[in-house]
C-alpha positions as a Markdown table, in Angstrom:
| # | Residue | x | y | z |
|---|---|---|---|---|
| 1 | Unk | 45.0 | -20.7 | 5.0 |
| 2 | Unk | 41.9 | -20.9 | 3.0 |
| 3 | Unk | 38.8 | -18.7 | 4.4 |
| 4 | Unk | 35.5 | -18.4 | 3.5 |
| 5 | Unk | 32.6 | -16.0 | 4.4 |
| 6 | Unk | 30.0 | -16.6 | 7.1 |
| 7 | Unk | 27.5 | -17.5 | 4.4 |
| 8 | Unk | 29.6 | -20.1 | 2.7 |
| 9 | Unk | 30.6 | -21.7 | 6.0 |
| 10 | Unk | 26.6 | -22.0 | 6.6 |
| 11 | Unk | 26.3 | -23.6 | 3.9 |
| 12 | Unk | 28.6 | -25.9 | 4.4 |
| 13 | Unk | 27.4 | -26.8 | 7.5 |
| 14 | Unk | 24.3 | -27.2 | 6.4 |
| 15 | Unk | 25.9 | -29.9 | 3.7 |
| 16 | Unk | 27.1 | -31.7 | 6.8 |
| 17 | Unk | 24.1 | -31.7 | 8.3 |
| 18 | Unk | 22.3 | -33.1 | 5.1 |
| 19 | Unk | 24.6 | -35.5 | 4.8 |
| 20 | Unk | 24.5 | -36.8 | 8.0 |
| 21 | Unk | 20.8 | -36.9 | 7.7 |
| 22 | Unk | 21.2 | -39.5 | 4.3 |
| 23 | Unk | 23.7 | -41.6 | 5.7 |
| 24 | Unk | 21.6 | -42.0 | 8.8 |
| 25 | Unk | 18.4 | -42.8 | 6.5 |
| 26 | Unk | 20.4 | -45.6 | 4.7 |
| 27 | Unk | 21.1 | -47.2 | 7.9 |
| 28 | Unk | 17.9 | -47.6 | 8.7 |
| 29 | Unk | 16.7 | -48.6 | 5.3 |
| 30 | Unk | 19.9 | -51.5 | 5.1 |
| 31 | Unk | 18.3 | -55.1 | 6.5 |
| 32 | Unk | 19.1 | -55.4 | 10.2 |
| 33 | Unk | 20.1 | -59.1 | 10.3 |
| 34 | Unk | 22.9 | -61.0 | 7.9 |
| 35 | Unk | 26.4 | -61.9 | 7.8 |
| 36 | Unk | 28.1 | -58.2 | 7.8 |
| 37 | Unk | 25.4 | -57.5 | 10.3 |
| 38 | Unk | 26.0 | -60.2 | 12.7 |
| 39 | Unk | 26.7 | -57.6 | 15.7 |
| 40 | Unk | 23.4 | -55.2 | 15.6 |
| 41 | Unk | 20.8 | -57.9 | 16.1 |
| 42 | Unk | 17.7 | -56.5 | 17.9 |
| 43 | Unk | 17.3 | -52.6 | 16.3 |
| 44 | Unk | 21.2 | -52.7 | 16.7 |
| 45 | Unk | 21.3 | -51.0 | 13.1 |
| 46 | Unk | 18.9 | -48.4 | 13.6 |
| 47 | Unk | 20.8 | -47.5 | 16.8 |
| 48 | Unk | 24.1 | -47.6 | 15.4 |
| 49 | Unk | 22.5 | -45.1 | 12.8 |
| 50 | Unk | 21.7 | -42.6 | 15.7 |
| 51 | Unk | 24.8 | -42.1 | 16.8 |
| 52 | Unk | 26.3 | -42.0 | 13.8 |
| 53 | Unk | 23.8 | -39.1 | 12.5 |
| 54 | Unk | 23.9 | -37.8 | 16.3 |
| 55 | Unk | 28.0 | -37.4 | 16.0 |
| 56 | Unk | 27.7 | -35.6 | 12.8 |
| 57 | Unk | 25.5 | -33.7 | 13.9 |
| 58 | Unk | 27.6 | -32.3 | 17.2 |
| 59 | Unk | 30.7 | -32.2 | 14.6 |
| 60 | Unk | 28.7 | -29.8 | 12.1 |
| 61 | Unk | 27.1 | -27.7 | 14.9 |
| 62 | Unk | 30.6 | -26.8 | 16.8 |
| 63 | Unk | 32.4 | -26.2 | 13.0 |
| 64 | Unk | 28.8 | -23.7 | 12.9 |
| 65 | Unk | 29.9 | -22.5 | 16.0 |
| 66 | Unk | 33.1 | -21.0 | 15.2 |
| 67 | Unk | 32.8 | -19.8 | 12.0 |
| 68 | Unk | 32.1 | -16.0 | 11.5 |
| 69 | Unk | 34.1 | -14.9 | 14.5 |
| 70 | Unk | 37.7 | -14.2 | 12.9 |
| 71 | Unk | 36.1 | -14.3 | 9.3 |
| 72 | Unk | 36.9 | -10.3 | 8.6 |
| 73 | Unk | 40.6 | -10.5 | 10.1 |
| 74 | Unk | 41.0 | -13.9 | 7.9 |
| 75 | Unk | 39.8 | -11.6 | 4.9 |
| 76 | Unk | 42.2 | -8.5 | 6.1 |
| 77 | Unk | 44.9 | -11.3 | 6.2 |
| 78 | Unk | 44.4 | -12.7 | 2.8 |
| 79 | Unk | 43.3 | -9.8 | 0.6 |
| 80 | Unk | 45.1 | -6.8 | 2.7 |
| 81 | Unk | 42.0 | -4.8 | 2.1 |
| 82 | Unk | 39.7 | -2.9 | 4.0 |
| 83 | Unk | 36.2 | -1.9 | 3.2 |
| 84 | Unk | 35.0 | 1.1 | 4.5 |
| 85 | Unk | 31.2 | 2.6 | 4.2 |
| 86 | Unk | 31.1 | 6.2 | 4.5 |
| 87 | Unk | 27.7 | 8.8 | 3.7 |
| 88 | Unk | 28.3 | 11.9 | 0.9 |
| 89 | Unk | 26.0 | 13.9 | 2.7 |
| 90 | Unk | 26.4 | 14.4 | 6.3 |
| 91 | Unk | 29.3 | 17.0 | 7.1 |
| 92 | Unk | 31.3 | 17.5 | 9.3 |
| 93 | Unk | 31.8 | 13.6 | 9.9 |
| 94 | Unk | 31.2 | 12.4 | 6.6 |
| 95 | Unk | 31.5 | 13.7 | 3.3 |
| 96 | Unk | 32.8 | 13.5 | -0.3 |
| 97 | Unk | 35.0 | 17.1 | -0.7 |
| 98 | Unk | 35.1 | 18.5 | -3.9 |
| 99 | Unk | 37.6 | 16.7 | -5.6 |
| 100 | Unk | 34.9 | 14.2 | -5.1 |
| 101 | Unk | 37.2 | 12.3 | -2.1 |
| 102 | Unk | 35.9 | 10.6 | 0.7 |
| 103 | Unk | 36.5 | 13.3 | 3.8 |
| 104 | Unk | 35.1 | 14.4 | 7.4 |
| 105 | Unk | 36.1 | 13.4 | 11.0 |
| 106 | Unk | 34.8 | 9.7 | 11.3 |
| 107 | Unk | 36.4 | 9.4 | 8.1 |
| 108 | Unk | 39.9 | 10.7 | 9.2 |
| 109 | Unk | 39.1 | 8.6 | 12.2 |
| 110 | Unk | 38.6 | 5.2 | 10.4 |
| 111 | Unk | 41.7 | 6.1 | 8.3 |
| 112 | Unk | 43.7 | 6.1 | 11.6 |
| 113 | Unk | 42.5 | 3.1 | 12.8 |
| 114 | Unk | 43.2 | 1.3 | 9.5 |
| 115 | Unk | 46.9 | 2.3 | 10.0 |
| 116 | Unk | 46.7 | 0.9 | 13.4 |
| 117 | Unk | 45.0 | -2.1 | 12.3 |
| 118 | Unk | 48.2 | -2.8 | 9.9 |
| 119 | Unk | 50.3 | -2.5 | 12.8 |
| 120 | Unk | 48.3 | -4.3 | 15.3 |
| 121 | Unk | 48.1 | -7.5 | 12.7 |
| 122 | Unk | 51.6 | -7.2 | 11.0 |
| 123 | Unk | 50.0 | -6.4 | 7.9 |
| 124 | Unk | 51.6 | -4.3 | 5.1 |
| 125 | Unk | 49.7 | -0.5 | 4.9 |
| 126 | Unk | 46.1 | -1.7 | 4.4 |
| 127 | Unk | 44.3 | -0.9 | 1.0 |
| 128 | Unk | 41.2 | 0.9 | 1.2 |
| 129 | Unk | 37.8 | 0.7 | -0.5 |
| 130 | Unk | 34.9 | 3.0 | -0.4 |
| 131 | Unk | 31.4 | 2.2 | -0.4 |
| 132 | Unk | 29.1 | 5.2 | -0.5 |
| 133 | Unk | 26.1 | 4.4 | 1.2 |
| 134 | Unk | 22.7 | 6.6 | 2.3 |
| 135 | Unk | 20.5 | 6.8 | 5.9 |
| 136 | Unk | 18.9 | 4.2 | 4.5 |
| 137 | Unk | 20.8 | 1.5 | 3.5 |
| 138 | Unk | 24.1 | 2.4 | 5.3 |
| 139 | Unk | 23.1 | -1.0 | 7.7 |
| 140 | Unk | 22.6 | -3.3 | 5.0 |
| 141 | Unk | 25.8 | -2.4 | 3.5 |
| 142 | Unk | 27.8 | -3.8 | 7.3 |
| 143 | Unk | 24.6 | -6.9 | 7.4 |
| 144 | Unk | 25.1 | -7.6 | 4.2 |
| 145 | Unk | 29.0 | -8.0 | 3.6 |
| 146 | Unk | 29.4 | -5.4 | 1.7 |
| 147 | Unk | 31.8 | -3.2 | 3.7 |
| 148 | Unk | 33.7 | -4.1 | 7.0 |
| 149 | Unk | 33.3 | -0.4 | 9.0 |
| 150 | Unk | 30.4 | 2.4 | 8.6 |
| 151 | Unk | 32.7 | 5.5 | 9.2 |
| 152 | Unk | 29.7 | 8.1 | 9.8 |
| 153 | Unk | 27.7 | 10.3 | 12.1 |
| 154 | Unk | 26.0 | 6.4 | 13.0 |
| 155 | Unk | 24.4 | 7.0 | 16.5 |
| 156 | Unk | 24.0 | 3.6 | 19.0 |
| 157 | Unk | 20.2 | 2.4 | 20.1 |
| 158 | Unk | 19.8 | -0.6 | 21.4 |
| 159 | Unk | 17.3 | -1.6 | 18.4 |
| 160 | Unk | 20.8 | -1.0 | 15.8 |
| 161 | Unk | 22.7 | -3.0 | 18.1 |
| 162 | Unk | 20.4 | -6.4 | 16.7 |
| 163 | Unk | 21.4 | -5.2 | 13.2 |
| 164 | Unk | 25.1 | -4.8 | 13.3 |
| 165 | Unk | 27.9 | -4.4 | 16.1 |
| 166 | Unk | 29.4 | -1.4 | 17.6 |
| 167 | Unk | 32.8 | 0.4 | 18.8 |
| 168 | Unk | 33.6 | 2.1 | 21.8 |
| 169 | Unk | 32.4 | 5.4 | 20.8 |
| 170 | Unk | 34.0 | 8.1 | 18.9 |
| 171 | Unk | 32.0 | 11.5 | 19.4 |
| 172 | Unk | 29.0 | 12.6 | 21.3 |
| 173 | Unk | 26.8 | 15.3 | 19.6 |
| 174 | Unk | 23.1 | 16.2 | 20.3 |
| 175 | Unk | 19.7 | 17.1 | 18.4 |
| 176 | Unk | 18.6 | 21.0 | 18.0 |
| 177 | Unk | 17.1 | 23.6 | 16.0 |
| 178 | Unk | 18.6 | 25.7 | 13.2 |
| 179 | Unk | 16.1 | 28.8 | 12.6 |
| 180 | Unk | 16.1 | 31.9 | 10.2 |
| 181 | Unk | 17.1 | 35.2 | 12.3 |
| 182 | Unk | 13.0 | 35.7 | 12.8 |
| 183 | Unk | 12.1 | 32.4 | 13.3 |
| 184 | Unk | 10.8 | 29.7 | 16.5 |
| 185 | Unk | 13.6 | 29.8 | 18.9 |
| 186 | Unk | 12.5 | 26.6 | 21.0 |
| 187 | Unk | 10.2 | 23.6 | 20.6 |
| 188 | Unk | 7.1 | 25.6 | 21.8 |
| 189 | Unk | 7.4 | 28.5 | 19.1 |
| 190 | Unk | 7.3 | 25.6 | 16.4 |
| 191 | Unk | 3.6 | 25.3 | 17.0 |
| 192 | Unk | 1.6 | 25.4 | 13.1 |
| 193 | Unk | 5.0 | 25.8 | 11.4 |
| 194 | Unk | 6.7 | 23.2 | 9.2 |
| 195 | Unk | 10.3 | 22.0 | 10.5 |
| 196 | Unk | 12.8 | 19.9 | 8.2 |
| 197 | Unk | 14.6 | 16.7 | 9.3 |
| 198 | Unk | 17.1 | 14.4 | 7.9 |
| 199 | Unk | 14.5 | 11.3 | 7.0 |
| 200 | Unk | 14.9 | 7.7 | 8.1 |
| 201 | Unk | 17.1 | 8.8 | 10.8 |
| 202 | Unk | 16.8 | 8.2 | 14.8 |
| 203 | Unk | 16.9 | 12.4 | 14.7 |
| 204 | Unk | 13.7 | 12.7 | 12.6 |
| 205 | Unk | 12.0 | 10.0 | 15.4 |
| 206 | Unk | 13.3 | 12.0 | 18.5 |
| 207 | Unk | 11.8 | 15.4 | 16.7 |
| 208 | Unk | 8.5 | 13.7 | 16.9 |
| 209 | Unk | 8.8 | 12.1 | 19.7 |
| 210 | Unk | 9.8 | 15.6 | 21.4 |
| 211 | Unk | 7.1 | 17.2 | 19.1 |
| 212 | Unk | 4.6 | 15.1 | 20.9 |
| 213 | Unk | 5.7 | 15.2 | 24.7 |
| 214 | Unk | 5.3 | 19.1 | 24.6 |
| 215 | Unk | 2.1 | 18.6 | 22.5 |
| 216 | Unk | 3.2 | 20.9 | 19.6 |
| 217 | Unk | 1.2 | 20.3 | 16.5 |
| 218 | Unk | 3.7 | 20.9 | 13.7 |
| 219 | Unk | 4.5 | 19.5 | 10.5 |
| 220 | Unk | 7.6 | 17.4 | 9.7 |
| 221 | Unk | 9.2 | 17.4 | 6.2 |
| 222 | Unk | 11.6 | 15.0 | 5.6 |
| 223 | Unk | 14.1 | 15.7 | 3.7 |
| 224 | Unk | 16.7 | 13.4 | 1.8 |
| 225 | Unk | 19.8 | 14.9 | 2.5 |
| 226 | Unk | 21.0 | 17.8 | 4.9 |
| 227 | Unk | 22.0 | 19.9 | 1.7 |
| 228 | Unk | 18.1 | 19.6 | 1.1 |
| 229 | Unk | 17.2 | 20.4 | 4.5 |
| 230 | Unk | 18.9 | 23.7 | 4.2 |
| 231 | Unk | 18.1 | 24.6 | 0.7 |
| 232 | Unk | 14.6 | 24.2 | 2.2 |
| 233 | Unk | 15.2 | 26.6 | 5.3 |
| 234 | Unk | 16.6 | 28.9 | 3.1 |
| 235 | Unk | 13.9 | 29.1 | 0.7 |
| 236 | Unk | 11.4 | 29.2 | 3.4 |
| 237 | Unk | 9.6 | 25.9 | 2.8 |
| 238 | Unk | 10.4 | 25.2 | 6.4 |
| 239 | Unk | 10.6 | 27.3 | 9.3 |
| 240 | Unk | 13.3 | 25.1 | 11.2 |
| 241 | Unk | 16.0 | 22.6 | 10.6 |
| 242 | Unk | 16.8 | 19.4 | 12.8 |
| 243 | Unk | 19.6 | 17.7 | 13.6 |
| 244 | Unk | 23.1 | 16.7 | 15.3 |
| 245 | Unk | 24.3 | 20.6 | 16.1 |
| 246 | Unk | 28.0 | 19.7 | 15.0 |
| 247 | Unk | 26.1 | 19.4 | 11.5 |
| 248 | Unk | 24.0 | 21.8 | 11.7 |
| 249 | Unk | 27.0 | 24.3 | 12.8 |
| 250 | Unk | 28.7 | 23.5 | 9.0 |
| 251 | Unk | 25.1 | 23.8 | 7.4 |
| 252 | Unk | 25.0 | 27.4 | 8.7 |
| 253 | Unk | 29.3 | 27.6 | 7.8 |
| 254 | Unk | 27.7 | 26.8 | 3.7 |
| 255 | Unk | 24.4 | 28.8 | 3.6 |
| 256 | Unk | 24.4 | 31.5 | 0.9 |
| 257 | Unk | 23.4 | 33.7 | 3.7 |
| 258 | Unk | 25.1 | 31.9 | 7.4 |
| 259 | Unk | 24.2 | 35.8 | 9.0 |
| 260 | Unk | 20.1 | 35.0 | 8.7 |
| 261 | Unk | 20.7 | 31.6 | 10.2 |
| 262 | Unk | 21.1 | 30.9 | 13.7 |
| 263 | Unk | 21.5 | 27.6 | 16.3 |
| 264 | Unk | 18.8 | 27.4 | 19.4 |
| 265 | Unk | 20.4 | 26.9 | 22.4 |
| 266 | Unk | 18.5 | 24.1 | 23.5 |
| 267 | Unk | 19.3 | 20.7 | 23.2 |
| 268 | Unk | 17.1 | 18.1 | 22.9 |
| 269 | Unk | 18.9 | 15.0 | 22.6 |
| 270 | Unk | 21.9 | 13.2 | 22.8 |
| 271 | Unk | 24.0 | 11.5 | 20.1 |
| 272 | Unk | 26.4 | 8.7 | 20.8 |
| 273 | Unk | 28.5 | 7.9 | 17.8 |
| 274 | Unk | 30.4 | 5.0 | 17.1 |
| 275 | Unk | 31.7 | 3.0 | 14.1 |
| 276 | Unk | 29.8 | 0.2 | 13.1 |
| 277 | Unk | 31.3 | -3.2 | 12.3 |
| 278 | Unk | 30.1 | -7.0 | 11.2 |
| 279 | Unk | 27.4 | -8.5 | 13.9 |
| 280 | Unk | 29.2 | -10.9 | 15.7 |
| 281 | Unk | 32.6 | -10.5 | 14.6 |
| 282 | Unk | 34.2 | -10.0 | 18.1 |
| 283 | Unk | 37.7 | -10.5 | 17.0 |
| 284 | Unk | 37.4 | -7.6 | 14.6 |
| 285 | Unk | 35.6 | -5.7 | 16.9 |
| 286 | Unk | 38.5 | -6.3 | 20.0 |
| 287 | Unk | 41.3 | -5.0 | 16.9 |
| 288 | Unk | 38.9 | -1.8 | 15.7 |
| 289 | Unk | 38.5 | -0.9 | 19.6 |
| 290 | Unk | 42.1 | -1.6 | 20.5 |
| 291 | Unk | 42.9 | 0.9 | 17.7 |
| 292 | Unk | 40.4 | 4.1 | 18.8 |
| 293 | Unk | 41.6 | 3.5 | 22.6 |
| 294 | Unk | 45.7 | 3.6 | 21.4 |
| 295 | Unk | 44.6 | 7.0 | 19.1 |
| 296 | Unk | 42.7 | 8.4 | 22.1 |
| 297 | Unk | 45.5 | 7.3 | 24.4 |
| 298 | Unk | 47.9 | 9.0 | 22.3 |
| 299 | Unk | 46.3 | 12.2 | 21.8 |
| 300 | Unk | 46.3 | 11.7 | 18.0 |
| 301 | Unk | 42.1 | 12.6 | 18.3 |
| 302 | Unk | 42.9 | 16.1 | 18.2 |
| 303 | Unk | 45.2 | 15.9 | 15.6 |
| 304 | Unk | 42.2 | 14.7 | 13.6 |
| 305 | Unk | 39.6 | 16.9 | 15.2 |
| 306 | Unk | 41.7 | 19.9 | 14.5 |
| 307 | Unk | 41.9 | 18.7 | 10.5 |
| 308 | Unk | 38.0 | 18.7 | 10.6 |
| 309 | Unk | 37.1 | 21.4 | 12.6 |
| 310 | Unk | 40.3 | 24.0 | 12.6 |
| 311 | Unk | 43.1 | 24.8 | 15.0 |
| 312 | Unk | 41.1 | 26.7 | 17.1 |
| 313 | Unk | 38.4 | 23.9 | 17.7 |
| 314 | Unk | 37.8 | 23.0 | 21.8 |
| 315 | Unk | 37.6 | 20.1 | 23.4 |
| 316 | Unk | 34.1 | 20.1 | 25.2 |
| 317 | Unk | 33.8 | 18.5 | 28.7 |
| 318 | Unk | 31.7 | 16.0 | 27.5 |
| 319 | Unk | 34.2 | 15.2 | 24.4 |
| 320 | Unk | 37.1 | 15.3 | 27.0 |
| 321 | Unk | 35.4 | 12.3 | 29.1 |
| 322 | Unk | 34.4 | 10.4 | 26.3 |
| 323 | Unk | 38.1 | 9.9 | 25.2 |
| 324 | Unk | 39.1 | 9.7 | 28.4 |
| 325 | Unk | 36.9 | 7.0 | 29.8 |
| 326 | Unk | 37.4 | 5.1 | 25.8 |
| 327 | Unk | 40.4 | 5.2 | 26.3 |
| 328 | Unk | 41.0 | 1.7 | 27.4 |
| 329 | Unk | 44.1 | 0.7 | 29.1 |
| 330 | Unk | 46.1 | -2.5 | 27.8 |
């Protein structure tokens, strides 16, 4: 079977369309009386080239209709690739180890779903590309066809969910502060101090958003990666660092000093991950859930947490309900 992408179906359409349009134009342009015309006397032409232009029109809109919604699994199908988006920079979730591998938890996780996906579609073991992609263009690469899952620490808003779909989700995590030993241990001690964030993320928006509910004046420094955020906390260019705590808990795990580091107790947000996928594409989307609820069914999840975070790494009540209640039943 031969597919195309969403774009190319468009445009095909939109060749329908045009067409339609010319051939209803010549029909009102041919003479409406004569001998191959004996049977649309009266304007019978220029209603015969209504409905002609009309049908086409129905025809090209409900072809419109359809297209895009199996267009990944049609590419799976045909090309037995997969193409996974994944971030360098944000550890524990998503990173590239040193042997310069893709690695981290979302990234195991999307690994596991791609073996389920073979399985699930009768598929021989799926090939996988990586994409490297940043906070800031990590959307475009899903919006623009450039990868079919963003395997990262991606957190679900409403205002993401008009850019690009989502799974059922895959870990909950939540904002807080990683100070030196002497440093602001809550949101009011950061009053006149500087405090680092990852930039463009919906973490550096909730630090000034919670910055300006309590009325703290401080100053935020973006910063383009979390490996600069902590360079800068341990230089003392900032007095605090802010983000997910899972991340921030392997920031401290790399500092050249961890024991001068510490986490604030306090949280001040929370973070609902999930993988993100094609807008749209709900048959992908029904094969990428059906996959996560059969590994959280299974109790392979902790199989993969453990390979990210150690043998010794707890399940937290919140974790434990969120696999639970994703866990969808057949």
């Amino acid at each position: 079977m031969t597919t195309c992408s969403r774009r190319g179906s468009t445009a095909h359409v939109r060749a329908l369309i045009g067409l339609a349009y010319n051939v209803h134009l010549a029909s009102l342009a041919r003479p409406s009386h004569g001998p191959l015309d004996c049977s649309r006397s009266a304007g019978g032409g220029d209603m015969y080239g209504k409905k002609w232009f009309l049908g086409s029109l129905l025809a090209a809109l409900v072809v419109l209709s359809g297209t895009g919604e199996a267009a990944t699994l049609d590419r799976l199908k045909q090309d037995n690739v997969i193409r996974i988006a994944y971030r360098r920079d944000a550890p524990p979730f998503s990173y590239q180890d040193q042997a310069g591998k893709p690695a981290g938890f979302i990234v195991d996780l999307c690994q596991a779903v791609t073996k389920h996906l073979s399985q699930q579609l009768g598929l021989a073991s799926l090939k996988v590309d990586y994409l490297p992609v940043t906070a800031s263009d990590r959307f475009d690469a899903i919006q623009q066809g450039k990868a079919d899952l963003l395997c990262e620490a991606t957190t679900v808003t409403l205002s993401r969910r008009k850019l690009i779909d989502f799974s059922v989700y895959t870990f909950i995590d939540g904002a807080g502060l990683m100070t030196t030993v002497n440093g602001p241990r809550n949101l009011k001690a950061l009053a006149g101090q500087t405090v680092g964030v990852l930039a463009g993320t919906t973490t550096e928006q909730e630090l000034r958003n919670a910055l300006a509910a309590a009325g703290v004046d401080a100053t935020v420094k973006p910063a383009a990666t979390h490996a600069e955020g902590l360079a800068m906390l341990d230089s003392g260019k900032v007095s605090a660092y802010f983000a997910d705590r899972t991340i921030l808990w392997v920031l401290q795990a790399n500092s050249t000093a961890p024991e001068n580091l510490l986490l604030a107790d306090e949280y001040f947000t929370v973070e609902p991950y999930a993988l993100g996928l094609p807008k749209g594409d709900e048959d992908f989307r029904y094969e990428v859930d059906r996959a996560l609820s059969g590994i959280y069914r299974s109790g392979e999840v902790g199989q993969i947490l453990a390979h990210t975070f150690g043998d010794r790494f707890q399940l937290s009540p919140t974790l434990q309900i969120l696999y639970l209640v994703a866990a969808i039943p057949n």
